[in-house]
py3Dmol code that shows the C-alpha trace and the ligand (Angstrom):
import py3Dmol

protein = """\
ATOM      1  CA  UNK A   1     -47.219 -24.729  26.704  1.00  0.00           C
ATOM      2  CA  UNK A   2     -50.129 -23.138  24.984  1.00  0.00           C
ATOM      3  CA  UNK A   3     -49.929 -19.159  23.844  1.00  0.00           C
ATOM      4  CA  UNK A   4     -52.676 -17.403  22.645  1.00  0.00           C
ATOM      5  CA  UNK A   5     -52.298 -14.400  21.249  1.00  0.00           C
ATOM      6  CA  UNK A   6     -55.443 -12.039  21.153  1.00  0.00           C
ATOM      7  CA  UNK A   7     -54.864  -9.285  18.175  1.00  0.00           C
ATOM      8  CA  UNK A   8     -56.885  -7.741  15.093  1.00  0.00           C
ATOM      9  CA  UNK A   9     -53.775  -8.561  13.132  1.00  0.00           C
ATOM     10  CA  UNK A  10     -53.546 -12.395  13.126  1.00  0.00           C
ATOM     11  CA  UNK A  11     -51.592 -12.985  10.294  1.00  0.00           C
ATOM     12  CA  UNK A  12     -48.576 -10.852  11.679  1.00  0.00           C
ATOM     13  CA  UNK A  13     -48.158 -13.726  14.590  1.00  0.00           C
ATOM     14  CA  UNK A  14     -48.691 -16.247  12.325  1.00  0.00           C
ATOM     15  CA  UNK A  15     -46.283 -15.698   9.808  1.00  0.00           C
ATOM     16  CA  UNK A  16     -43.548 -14.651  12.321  1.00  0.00           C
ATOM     17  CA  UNK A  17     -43.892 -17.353  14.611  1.00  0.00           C
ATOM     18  CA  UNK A  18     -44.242 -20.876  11.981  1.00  0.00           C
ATOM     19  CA  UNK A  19     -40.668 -20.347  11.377  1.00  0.00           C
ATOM     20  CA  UNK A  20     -37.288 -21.326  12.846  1.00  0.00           C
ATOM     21  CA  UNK A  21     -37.058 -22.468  16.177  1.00  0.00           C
ATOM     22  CA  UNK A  22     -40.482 -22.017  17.210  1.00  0.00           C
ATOM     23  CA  UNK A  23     -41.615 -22.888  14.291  1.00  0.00           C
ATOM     24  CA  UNK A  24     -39.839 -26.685  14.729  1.00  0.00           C
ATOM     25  CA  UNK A  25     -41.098 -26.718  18.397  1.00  0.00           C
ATOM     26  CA  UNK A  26     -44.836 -26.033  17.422  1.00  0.00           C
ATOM     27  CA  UNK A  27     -44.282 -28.817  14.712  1.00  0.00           C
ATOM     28  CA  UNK A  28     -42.812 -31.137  17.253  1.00  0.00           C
ATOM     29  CA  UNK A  29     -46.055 -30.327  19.356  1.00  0.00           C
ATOM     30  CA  UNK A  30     -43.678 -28.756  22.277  1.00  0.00           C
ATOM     31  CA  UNK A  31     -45.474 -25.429  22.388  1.00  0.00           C
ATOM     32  CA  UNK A  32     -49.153 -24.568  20.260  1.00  0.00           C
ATOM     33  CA  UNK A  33     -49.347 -20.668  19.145  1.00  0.00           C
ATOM     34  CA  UNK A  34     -52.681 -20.202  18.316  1.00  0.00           C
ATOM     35  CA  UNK A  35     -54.025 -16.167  16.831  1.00  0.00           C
ATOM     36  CA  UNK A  36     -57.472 -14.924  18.017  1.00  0.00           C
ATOM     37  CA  UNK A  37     -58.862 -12.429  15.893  1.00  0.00           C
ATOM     38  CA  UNK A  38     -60.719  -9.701  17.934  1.00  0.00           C
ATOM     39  CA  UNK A  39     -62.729  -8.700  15.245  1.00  0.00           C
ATOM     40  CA  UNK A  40     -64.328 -12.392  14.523  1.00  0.00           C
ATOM     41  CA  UNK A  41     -66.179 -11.680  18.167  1.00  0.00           C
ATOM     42  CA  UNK A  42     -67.332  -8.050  17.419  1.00  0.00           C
ATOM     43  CA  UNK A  43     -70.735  -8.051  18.136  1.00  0.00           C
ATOM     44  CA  UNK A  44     -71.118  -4.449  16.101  1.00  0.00           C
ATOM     45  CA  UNK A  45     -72.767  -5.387  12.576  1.00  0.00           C
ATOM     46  CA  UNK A  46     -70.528  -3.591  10.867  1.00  0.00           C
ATOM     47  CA  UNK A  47     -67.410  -5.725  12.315  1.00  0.00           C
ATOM     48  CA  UNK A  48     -66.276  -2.105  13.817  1.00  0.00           C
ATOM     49  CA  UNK A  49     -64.251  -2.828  17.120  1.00  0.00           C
ATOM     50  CA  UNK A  50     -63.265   0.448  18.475  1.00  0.00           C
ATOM     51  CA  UNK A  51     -65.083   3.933  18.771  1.00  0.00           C
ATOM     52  CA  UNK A  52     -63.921   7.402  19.747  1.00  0.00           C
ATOM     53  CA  UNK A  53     -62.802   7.964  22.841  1.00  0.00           C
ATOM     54  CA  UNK A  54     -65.400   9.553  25.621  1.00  0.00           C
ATOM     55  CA  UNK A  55     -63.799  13.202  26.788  1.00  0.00           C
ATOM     56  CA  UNK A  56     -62.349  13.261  23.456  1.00  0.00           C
ATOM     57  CA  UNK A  57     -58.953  13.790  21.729  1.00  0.00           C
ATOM     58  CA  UNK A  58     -56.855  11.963  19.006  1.00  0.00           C
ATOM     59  CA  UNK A  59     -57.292   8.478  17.764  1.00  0.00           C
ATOM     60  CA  UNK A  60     -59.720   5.549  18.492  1.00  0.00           C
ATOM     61  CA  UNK A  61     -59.895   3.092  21.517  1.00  0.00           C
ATOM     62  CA  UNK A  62     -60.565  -0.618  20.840  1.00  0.00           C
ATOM     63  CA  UNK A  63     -63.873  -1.313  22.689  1.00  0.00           C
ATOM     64  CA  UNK A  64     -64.343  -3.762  25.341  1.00  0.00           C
ATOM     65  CA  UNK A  65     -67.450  -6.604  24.030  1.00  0.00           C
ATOM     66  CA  UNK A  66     -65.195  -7.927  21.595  1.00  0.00           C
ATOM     67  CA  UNK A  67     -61.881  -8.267  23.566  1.00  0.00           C
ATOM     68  CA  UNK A  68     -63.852  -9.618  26.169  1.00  0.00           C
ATOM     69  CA  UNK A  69     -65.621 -12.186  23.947  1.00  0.00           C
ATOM     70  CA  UNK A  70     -62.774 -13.517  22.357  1.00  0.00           C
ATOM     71  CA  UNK A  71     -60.639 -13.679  25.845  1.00  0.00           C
ATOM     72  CA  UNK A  72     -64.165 -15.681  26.992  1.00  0.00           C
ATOM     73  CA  UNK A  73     -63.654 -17.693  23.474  1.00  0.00           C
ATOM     74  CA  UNK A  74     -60.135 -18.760  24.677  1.00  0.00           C
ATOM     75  CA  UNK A  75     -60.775 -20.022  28.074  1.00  0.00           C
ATOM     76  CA  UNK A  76     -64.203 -21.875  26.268  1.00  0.00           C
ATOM     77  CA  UNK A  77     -61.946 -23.637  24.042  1.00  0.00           C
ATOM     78  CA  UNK A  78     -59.560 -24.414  25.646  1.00  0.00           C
ATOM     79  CA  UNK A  79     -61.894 -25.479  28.857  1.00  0.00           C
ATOM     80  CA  UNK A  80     -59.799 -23.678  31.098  1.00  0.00           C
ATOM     81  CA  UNK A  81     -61.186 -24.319  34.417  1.00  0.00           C
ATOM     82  CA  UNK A  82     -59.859 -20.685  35.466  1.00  0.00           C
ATOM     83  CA  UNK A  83     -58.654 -18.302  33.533  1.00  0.00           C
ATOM     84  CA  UNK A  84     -54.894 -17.926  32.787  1.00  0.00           C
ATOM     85  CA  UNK A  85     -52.310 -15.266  33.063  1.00  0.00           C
ATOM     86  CA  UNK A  86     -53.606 -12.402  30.955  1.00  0.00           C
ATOM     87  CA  UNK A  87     -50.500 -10.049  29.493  1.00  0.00           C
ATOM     88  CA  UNK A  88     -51.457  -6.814  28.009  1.00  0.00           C
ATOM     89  CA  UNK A  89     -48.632  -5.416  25.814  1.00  0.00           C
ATOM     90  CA  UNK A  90     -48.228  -1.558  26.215  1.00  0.00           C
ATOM     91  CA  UNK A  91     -45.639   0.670  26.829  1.00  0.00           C
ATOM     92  CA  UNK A  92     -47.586   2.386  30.116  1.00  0.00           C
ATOM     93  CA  UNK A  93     -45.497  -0.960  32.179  1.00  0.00           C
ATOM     94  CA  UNK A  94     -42.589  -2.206  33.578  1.00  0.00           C
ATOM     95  CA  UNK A  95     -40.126  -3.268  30.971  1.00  0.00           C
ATOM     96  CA  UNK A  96     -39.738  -7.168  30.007  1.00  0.00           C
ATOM     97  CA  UNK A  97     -36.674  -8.957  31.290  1.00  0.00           C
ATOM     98  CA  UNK A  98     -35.770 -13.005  31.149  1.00  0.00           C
ATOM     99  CA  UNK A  99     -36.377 -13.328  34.432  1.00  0.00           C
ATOM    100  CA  UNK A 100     -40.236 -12.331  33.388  1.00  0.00           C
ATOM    101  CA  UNK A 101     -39.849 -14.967  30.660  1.00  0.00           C
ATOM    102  CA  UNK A 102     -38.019 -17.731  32.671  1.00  0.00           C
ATOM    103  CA  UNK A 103     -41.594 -17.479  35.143  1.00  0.00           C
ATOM    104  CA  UNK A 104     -43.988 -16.756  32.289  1.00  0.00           C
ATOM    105  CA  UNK A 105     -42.524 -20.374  31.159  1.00  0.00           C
ATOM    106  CA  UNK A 106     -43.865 -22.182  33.919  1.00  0.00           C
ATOM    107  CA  UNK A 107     -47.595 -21.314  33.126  1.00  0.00           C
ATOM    108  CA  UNK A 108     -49.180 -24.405  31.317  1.00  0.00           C
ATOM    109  CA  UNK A 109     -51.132 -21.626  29.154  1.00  0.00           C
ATOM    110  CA  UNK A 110     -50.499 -17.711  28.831  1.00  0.00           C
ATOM    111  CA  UNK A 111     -52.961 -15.247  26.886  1.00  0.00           C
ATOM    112  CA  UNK A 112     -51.285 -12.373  25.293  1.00  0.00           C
ATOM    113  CA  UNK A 113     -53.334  -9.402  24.559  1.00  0.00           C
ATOM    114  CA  UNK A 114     -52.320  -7.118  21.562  1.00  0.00           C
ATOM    115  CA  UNK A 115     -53.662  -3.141  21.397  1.00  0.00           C
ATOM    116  CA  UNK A 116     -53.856  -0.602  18.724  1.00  0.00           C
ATOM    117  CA  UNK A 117     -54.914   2.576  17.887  1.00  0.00           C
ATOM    118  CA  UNK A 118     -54.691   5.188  21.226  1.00  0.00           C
ATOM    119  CA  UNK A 119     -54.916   1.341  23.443  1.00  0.00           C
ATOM    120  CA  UNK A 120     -58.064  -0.864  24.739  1.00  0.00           C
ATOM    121  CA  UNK A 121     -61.095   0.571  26.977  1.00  0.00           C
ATOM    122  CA  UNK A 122     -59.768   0.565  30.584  1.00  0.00           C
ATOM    123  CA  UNK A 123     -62.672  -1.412  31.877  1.00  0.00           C
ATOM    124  CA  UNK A 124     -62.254  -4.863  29.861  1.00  0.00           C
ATOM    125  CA  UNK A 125     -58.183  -4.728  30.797  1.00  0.00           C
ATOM    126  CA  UNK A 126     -59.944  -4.466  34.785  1.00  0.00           C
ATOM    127  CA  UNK A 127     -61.600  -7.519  34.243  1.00  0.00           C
ATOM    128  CA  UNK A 128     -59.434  -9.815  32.619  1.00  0.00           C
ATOM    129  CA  UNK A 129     -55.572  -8.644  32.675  1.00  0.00           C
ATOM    130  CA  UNK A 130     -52.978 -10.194  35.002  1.00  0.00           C
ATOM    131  CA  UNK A 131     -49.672  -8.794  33.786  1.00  0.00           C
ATOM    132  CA  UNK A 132     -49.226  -5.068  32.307  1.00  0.00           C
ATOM    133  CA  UNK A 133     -45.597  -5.986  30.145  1.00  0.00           C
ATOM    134  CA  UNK A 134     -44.023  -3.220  27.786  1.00  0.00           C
ATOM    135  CA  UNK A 135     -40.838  -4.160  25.601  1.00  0.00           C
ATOM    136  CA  UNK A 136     -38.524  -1.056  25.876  1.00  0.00           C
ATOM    137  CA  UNK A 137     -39.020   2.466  26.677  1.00  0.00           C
ATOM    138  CA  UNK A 138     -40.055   3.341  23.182  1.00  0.00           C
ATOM    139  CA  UNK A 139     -43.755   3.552  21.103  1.00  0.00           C
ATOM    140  CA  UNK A 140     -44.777   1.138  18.754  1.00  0.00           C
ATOM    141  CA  UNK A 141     -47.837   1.321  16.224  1.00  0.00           C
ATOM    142  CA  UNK A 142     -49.374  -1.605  18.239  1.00  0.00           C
ATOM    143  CA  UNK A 143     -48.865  -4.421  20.464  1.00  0.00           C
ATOM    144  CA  UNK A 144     -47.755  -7.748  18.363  1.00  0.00           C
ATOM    145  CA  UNK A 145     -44.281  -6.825  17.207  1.00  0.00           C
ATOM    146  CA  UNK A 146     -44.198  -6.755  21.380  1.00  0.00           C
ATOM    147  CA  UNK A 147     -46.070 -10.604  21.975  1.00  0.00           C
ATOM    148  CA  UNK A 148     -44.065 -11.900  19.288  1.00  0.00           C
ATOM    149  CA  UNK A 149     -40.991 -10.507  21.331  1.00  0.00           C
ATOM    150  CA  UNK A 150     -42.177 -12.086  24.651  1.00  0.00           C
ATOM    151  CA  UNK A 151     -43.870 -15.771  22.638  1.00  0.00           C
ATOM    152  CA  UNK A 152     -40.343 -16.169  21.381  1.00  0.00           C
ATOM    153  CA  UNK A 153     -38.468 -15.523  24.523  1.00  0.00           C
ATOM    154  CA  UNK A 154     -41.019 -17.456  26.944  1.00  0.00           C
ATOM    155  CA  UNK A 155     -41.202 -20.496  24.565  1.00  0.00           C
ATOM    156  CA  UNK A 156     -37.055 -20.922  24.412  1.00  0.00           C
ATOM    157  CA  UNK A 157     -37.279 -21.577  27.904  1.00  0.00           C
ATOM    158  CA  UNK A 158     -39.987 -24.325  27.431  1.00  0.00           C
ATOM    159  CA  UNK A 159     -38.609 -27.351  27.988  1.00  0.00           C
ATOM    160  CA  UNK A 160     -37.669 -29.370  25.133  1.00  0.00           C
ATOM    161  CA  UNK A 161     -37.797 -26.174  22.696  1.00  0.00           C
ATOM    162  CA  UNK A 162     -33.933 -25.714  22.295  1.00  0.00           C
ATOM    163  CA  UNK A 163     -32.316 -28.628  21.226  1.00  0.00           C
ATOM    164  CA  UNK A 164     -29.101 -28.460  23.874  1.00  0.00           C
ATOM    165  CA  UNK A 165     -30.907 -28.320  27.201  1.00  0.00           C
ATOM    166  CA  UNK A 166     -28.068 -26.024  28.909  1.00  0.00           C
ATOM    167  CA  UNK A 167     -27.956 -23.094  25.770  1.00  0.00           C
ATOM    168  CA  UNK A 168     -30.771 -21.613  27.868  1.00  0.00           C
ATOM    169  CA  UNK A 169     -29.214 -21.255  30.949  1.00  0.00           C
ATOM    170  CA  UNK A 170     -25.555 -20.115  29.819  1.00  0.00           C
ATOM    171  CA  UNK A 171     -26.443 -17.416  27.636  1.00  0.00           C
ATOM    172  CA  UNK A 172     -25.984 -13.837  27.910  1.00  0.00           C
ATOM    173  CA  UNK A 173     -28.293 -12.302  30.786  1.00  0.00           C
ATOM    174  CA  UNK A 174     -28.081 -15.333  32.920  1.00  0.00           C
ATOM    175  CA  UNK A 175     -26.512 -13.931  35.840  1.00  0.00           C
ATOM    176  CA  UNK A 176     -26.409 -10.060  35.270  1.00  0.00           C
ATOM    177  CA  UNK A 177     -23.658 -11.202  32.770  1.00  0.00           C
ATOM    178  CA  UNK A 178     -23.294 -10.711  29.095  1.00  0.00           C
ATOM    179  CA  UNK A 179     -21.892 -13.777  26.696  1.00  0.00           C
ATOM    180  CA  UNK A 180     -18.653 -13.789  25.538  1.00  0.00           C
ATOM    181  CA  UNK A 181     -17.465 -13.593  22.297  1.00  0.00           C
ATOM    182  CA  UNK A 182     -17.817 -16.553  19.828  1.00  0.00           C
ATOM    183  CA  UNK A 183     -15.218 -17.995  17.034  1.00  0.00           C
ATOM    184  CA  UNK A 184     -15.875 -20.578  14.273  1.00  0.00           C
ATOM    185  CA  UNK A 185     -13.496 -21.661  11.726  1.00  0.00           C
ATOM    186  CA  UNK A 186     -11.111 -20.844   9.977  1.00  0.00           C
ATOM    187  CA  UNK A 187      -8.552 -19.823  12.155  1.00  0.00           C
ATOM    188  CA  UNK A 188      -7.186 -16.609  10.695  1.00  0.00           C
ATOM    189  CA  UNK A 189      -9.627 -14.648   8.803  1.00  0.00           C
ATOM    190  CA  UNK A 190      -9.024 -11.285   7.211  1.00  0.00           C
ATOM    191  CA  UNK A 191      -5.518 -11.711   8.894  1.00  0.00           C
ATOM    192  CA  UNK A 192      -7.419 -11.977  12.322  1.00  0.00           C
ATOM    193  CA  UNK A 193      -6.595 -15.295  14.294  1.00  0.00           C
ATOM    194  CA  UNK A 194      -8.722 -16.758  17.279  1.00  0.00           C
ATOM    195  CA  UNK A 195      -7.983 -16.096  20.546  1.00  0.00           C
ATOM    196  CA  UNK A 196      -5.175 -18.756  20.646  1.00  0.00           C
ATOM    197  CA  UNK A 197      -6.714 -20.485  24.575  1.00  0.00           C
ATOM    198  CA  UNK A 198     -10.058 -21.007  22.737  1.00  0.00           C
ATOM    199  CA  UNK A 199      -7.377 -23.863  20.752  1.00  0.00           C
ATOM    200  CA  UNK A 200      -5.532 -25.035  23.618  1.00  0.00           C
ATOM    201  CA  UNK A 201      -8.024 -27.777  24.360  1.00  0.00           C
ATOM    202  CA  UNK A 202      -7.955 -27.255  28.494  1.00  0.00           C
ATOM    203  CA  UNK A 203     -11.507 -26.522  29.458  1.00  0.00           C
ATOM    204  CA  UNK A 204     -10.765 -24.904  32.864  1.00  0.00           C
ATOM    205  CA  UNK A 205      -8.247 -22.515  31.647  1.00  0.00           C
ATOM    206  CA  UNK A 206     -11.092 -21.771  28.358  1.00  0.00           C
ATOM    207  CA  UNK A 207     -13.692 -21.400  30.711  1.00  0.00           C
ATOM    208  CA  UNK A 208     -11.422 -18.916  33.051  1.00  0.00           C
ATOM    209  CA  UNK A 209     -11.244 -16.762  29.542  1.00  0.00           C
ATOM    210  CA  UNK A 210     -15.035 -16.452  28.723  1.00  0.00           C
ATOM    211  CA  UNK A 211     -15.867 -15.407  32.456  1.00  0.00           C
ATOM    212  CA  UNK A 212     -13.550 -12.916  32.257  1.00  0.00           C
ATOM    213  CA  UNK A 213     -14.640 -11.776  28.667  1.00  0.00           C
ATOM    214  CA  UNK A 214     -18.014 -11.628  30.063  1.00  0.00           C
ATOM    215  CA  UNK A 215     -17.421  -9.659  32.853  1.00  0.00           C
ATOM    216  CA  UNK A 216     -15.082  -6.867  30.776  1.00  0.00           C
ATOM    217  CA  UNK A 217     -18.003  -7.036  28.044  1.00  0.00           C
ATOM    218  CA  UNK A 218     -20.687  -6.225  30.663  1.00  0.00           C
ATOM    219  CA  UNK A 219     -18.578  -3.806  32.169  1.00  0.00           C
ATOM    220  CA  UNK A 220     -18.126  -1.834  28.698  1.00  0.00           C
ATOM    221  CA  UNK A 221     -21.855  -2.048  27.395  1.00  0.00           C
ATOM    222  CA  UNK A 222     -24.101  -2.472  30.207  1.00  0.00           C
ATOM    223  CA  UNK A 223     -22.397  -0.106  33.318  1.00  0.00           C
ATOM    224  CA  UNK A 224     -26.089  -0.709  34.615  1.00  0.00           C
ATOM    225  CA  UNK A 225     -25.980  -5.052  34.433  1.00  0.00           C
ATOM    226  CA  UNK A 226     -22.350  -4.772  35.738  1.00  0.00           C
ATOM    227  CA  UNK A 227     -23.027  -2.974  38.822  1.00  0.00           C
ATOM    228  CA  UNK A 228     -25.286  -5.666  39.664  1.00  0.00           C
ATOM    229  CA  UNK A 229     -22.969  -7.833  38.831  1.00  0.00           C
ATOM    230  CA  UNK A 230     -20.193  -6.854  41.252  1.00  0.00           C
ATOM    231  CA  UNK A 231     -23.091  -6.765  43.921  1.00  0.00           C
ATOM    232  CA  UNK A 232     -23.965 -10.023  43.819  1.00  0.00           C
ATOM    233  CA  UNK A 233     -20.289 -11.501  43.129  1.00  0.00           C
ATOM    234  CA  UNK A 234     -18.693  -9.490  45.913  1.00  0.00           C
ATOM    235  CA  UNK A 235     -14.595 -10.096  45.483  1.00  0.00           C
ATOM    236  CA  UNK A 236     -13.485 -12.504  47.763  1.00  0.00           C
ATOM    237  CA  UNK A 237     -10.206 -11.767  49.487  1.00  0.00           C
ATOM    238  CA  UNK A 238      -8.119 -14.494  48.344  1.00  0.00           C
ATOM    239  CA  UNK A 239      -9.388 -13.600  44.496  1.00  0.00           C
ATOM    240  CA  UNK A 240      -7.974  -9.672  45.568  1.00  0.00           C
ATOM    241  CA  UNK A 241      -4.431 -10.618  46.403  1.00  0.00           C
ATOM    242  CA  UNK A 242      -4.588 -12.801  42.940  1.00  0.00           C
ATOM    243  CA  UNK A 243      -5.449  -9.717  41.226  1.00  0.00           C
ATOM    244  CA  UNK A 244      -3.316  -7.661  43.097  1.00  0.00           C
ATOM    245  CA  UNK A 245      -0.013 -10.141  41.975  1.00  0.00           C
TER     246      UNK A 245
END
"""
ligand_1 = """\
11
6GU
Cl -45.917 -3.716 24.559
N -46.774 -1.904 22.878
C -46.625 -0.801 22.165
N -47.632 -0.374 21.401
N -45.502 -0.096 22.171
C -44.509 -0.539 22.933
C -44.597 -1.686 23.699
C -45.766 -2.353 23.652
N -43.438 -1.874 24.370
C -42.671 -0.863 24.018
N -43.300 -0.050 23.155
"""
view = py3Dmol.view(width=600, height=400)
view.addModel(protein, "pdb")
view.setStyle({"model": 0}, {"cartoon": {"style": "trace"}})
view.addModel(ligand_1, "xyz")
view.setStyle({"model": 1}, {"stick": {}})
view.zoomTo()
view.show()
């Protein structure tokens, strides 16, 4: 899969995204992150890319020729036949979940578009932007700390990109449910010992444990994920009289 991330900061994706995980999976050739600077298409001799904002008010809004040139720059070099998925990071949309990133994963290339400043000249995100995705229902001083969020969560569900092909599908969110708790060695630490099941070698009976951690973790920390939860997982009767015992 091929991201390309349209921002006037290209050296914040780069340097956050050649490491780790992602890192190894653009090394392996698995995904290609590539960072368009806007300001190498401005057209303005001055290599200014935004302007004041008509009607007035604070701040400056990023003008439309050279987001639209470098978008056109991206589909020219890559010789996209048509143009792909265009995501424009701002808070003024509806807020980023993994089910967003398990379908952004399927596109074969996705352009990410980063704003600053008071945001991007309404017409130019008319013409060429597919998805409006915001990160959490907070500001931030511009868009990349948001495409770096949503590269790194749509390239782990690439195939091939984790190294244990099921760690993307039994993690925490998969299912309205949060993960259970985790234990490495040693044993007893700090006069704290494991939960003794996760040592009892029967997989069933382990297994039993982390759903049920998962559920009463959910339950305490995300009253909103649990209650869609229980929806979907309505009680059986059987499971009732088990509890009820
Ligand atoms: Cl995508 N951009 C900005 N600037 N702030 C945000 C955001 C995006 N998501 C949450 N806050």
């Amino acid at each position: 899969m091929h991201f390309h991330i349209l921002t006037l900061f290209p050296e914040m994706i780069t340097q956050a995204l050649n490491t780790s995980i992602i890192g190894r999976a653009v090394q392996r050739g698995c995904i290609s992150i590539d960072a368009v600077n806007i300001r190498d298409y401005t057209a303005d001799r001055h290599n200014k890319t935004d302007d004041y904002p008509y009607g007035g008010g604070a701040g400056m809004v990023m003008q439309a020729q050279p987001v639209y040139d470098a978008w056109k720059a991206v589909l020219q070099g890559a010789a996209l036949p048509r143009p792909p998925r265009t995501v424009y990071l701002t808070p003024q949309a509806p807020v980023f979940t993994q089910d967003m990133a398990k379908e952004l994963a399927q596109e074969e290339h996705l352009i990410l578009l980063c704003g600053h400043y008071e945001g991007i000249d309404e017409r130019v995100l008319e013409e060429i932007v597919t998805d409006y995705v915001s990160i959490g229902d907070y500001v931030l001083t511009g868009g990349e700390l948001a495409a770096m969020v949503v590269t790194d969560a749509v390239a782990r569900m690439v195939p091939g990109v984790l190294s244990n092909a099921l760690s993307g599908s039994t993690e925490s969110l998969e299912g309205n449910l949060l993960e259970y708790p985790q234990y490495t060695r040693p044993e007893i630490w700090n006069g704290k010992a494991v939960p003794s099941i996760l040592l009892s070698g029967d997989h069933a009976k382990v297994d039993a444990w982390r759903l049920e951690m998962a559920k009463e973790r959910t339950r305490q920390r995300r009253p909103d994920l649990y209650a869609i939860y229980e929806r979907t997982h309505p009680v059986t009767e059987k499971k009732k009289k088990v509890r009820e015992r």
